[in-house]
C-alpha positions in Angstrom: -44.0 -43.6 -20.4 -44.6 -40.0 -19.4 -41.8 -38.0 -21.1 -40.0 -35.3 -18.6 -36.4 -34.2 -20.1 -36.2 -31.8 -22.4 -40.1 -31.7 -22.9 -40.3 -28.1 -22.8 -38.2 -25.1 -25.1 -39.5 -22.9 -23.0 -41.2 -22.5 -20.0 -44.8 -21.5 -20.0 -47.5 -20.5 -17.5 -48.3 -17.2 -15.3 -45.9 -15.0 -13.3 -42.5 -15.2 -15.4 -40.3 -12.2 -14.5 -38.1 -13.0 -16.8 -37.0 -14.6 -19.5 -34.2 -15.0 -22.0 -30.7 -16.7 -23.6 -29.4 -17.9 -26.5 -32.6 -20.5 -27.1 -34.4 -17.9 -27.4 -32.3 -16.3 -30.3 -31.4 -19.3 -32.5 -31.4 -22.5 -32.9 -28.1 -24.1 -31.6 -26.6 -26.9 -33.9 -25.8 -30.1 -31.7 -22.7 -31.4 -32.1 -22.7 -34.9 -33.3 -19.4 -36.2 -32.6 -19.4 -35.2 -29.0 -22.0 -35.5 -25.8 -24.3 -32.2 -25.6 -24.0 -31.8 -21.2 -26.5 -29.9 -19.6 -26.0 -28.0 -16.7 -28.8 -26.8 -14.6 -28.3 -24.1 -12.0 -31.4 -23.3 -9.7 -30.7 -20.1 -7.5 -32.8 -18.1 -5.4 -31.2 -14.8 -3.6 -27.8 -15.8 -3.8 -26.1 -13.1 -5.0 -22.9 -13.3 -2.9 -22.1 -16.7 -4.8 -24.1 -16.9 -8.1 -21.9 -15.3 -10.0 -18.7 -17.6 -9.3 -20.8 -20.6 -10.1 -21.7 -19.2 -13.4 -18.4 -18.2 -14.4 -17.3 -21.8 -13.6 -19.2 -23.0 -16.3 -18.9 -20.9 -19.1 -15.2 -21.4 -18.4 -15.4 -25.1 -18.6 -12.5 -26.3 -21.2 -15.4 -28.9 -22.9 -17.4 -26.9 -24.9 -20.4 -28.8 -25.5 -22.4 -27.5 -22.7 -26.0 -26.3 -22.5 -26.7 -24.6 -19.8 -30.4 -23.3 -17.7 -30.4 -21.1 -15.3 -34.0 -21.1 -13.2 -34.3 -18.5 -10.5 -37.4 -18.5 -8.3 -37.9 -15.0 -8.0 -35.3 -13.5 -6.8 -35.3 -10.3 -4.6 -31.2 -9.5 -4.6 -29.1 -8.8 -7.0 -29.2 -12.5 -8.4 -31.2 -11.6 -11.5 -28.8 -9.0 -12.7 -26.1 -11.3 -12.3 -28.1 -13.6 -14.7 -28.5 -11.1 -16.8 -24.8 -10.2 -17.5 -24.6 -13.3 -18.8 -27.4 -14.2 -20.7 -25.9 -14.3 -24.1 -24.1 -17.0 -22.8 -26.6 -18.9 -21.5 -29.0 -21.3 -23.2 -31.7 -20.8 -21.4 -32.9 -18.6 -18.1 -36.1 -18.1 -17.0 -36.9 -16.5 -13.5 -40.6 -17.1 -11.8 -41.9 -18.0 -8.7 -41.7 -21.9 -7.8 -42.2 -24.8 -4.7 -38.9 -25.0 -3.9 -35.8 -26.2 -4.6 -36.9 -29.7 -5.9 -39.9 -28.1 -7.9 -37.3 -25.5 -9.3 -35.1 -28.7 -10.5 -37.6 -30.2 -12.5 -38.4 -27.0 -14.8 -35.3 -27.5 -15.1 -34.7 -31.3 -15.9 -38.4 -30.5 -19.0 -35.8 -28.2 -20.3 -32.6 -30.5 -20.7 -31.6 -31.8 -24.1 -28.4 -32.7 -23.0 -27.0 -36.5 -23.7 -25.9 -36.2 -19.9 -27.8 -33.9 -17.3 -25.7 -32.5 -14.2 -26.7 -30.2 -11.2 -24.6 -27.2 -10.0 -25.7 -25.3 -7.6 -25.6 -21.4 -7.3 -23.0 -21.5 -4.5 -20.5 -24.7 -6.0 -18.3 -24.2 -8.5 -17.0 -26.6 -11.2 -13.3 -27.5 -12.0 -12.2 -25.8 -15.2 -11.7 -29.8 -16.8 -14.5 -31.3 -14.9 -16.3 -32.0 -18.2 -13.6 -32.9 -20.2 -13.0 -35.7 -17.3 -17.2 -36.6 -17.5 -16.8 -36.9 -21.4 -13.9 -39.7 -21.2 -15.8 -41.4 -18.8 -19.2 -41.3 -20.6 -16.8 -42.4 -24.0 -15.0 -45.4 -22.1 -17.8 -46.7 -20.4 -21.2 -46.5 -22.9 -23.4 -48.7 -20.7 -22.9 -47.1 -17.3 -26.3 -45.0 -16.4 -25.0 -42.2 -14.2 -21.0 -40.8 -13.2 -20.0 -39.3 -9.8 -17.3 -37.0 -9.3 -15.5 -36.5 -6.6 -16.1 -33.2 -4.7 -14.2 -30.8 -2.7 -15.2 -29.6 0.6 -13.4 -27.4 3.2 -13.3 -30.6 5.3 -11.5 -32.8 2.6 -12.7 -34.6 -0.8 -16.1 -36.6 -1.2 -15.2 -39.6 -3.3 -16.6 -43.0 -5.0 -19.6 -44.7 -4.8 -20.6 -47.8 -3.0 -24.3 -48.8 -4.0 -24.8 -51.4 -0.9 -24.0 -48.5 1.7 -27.3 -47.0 0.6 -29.8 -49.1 3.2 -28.1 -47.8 5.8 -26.2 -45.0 5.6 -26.0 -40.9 3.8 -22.6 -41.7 2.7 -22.8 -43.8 -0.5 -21.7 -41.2 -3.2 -19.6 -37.7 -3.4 -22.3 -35.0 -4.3 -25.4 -33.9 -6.0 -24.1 -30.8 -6.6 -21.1 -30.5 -9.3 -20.5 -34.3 -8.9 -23.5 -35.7 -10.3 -24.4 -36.2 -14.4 -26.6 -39.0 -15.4 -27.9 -40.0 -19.1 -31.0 -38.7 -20.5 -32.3 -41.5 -21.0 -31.6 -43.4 -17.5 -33.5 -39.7 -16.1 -36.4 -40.3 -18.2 -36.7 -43.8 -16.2 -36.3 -41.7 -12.4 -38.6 -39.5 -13.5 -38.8 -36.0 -11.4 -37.8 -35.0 -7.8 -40.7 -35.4 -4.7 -42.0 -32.2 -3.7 -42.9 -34.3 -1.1 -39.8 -33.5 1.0 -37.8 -30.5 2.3 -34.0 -30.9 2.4 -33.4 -34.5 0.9 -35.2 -35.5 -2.4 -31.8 -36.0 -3.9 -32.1 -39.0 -1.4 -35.1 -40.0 -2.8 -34.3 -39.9 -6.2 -30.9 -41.8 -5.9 -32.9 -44.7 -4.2 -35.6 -44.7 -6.8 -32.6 -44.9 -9.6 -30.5 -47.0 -7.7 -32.7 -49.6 -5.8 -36.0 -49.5 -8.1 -34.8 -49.1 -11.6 -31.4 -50.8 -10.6 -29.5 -48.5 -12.3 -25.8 -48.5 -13.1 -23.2 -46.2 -11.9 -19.5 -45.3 -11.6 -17.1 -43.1 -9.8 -14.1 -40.8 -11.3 -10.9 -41.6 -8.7 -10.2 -39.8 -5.9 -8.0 -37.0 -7.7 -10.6 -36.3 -10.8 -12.2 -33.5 -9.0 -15.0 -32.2 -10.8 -16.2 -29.1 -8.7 -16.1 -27.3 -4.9 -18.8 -27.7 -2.7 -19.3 -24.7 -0.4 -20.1 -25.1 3.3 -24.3 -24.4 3.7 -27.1 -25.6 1.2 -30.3 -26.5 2.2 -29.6 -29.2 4.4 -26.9 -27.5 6.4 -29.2 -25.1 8.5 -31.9 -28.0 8.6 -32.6 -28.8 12.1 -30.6 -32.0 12.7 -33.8 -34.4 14.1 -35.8 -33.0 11.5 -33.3 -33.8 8.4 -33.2 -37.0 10.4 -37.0 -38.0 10.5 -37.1 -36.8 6.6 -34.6 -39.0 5.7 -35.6 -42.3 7.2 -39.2 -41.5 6.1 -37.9 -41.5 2.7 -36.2 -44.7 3.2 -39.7 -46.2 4.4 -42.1 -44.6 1.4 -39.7 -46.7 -0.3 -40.5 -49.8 1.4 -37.6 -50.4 3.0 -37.9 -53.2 5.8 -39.7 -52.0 8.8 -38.1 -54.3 11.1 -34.2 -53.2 9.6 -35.0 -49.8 9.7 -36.5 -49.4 13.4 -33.1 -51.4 14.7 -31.5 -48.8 12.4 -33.1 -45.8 14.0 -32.6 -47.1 17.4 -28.6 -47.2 16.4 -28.2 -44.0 14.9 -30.1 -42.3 17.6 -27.8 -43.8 20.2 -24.6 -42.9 18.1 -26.1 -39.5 17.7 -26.4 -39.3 21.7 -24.2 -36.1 21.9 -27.3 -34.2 20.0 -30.0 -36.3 22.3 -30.5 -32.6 24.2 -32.4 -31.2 21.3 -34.5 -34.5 20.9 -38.1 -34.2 20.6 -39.3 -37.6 22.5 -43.0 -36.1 21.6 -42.3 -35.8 17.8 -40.5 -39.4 17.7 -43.7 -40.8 19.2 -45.4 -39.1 16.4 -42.9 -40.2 13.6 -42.9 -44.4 15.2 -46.6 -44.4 15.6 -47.5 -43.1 12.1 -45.4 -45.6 10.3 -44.7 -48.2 12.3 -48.2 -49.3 14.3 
């Protein structure tokens, strides 16, 4: 098997802007007694937020944390804010990426962690969110991956229902400050698709859950690990386009073609407020290319 986590001490190649944190410096002594939990932040011109997010973690109450910070070359303030914190941070490196999803996996090559989580550079963590991930991780020591439950401005994401995924977004809380699976159980995944635009998370929570058949677990409803702030990639995605992705992903993983055009048909009828903005040309496109 192709190893991916934690391949790389540092990142490597043409057009870093830069580079630094306490890796760099020394050699950091791992904790035996306790879980090592790596946090990756990827952030690109977000200075407004950045900040916040990174204060949220170094204020965590569970100390065991190792934390990256890759920025794709940003033009704001973003990297300044980085560097006000470096000594604090395991790892940053700033250079130009793919994307989101590309920007990820430099990240994932980097993680040493026993468990890997994502936080985004506008979410924020709960200052015991860790300490709630480490009894879970201690009380249950053959469960793959955790989700927390997340707040929004809407109301709290919560628990996770595997047999939801055929069918429907709405199986688990969040990516973003709610997600943290094992290194080992990543290694299986293996990276995000730079195949898609808004919802490889998708994709890689079908490959883990369907394909390796992975095992999870969700904190209860009050265990909030972080804050989940209103935008993020796929909240200015255009809402048939997010839509095609999505159900394309569910058929490049052989989902059945037969389920999933009765599925299409349903969610475009429930969806009929939006049917204004509907493309019938680019649905002719989207059935005819995978379906005929």
């Amino acid at each position: 098997m192709n190893k991916l986590i934690g391949t790389n001490f540092r990142i490597k190649g043409n057009g870093i802007i830069f580079e630094g944190g306490k890796r760099l410096l020394q050699n950091k002594n791992k904790n035996e007694t306790k879980p090592l939990i790596t946090l990756i932040t990827v952030v690109k011109n977000n200075e407004k937020y950045l900040e916040k997010t990174i204060k949220s973690v170094l204020n965590q109450s569970y100390k065991e944390i190792e934390y990256i910070i890759v920025d794709g070359g940003s033009k704001d303030d973003s990297l300044n804010i980085i560097k006000k914190y470096s000594d604090q941070i395991d790892y940053v490196v700033s250079q130009n990426d793919k994307g989101l999803w590309d920007a990820m996996n430099k990240g994932l090559s980097l993680a040493t962690g026993d468990l890997i989580g994502i936080v985004n550079s506008d979410d924020t963590l709960r200052p015991n969110a860790l300490e709630t991930l480490n009894k879970y991780y201690l009380n249950y020591p053959d469960i793959d991956f955790f989700f927390g439950s997340v707040k929004k401005h809407w109301g709290i994401l919560h628990g996770y229902r595997p047999w939801k995924i055929k069918y429907s977004w709405f199986f688990y809380s969040s990516h973003s400050t709610g997600f943290y699976i094992k290194k080992e159980a990543a290694e299986k995944v293996g990276k995000y698709s730079l195949k898609y635009k808004y919802s490889s998370d998708f994709d890689y929570f079908y490959r883990m859950i369907v394909h390796q058949k992975l095992r999870g677990i969700s904190t209860k409803k009050n265990e909030i690990f972080g804050d989940f702030s209103p935008g993020g990639i796929s909240s200015y995605a255009d809402f048939w386009e997010h839509f095609y992705e999505k159900n394309q992903i569910r058929i490049d993983n052989k989902q059945n073609k037969f389920f999933l055009i009765v599925l299409i048909f349903l969610k475009i009828i429930y969806n009929y407020k939006r049917i204004k903005s509907f493309k019938f040309k680019e649905f002719q496109i989207f059935i005819k290319q995978n379906f005929f």
